[in-house]
C-alpha positions in Angstrom: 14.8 14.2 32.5 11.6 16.5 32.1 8.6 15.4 32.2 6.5 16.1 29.4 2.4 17.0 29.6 2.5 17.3 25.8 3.0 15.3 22.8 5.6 18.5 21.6 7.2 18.8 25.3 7.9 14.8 24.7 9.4 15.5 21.4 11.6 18.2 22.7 12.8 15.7 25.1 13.8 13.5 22.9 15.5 16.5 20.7 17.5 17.3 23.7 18.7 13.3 24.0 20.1 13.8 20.5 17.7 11.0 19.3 17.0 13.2 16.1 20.8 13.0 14.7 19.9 10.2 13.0 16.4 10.0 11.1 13.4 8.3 12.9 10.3 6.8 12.2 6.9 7.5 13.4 7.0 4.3 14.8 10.7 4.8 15.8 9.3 7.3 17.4 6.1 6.2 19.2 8.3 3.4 20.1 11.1 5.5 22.3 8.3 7.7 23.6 6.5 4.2 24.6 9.9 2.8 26.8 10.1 6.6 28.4 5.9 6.0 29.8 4.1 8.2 27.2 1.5 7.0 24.9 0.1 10.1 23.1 -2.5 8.6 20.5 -1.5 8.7 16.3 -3.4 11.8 15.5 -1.5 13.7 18.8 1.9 12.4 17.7 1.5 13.7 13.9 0.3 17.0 14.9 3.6 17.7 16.6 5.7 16.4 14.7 4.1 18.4 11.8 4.6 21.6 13.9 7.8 21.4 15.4 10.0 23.7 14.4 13.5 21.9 15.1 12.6 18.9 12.9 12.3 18.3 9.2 10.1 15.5 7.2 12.2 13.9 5.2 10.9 10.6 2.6 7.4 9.9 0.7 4.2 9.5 2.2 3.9 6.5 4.0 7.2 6.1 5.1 8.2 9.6 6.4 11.3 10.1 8.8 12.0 13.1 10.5 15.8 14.2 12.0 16.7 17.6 13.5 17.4 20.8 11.8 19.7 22.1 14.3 20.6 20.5 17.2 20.0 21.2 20.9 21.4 24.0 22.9 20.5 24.6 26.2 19.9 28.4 26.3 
């Protein structure tokens, strides 16, 4: 496992897992990244999740999931 510094490094982690085949929560989410040891704040979390480029928002505001776009191959 890599260690992540970053709330988008911890995201990519989780990407290469193949925890994003199925759609996840933000609190789905914060929750996995919780059991790994990471606790990047709210406002952290949402800004990488809104820039990722491998993931894709899917639902209304307020209950927004998020699942891969492609999935993960080591280059």
């Amino acid at each position: 496992m890599d260690i992540a510094k970053t709330a988008p490094d911890a995201l990519r982690n989780l990407w290469k897992a193949n925890l994003f085949l199925k759609p996840m929560t933000v609190k789905e989410i914060q929750t996995e990244l919780e059991t790994r040891g990471y606790n990047f704040n709210g406002k952290n979390l949402m800004m990488a999740l809104k820039s990722s480029k491998f993931l894709t928002r899917k639902g209304k505001a307020g209950s927004y999931s998020y699942v891969q776009k492609h999935p993960f191959v080591e280059s």
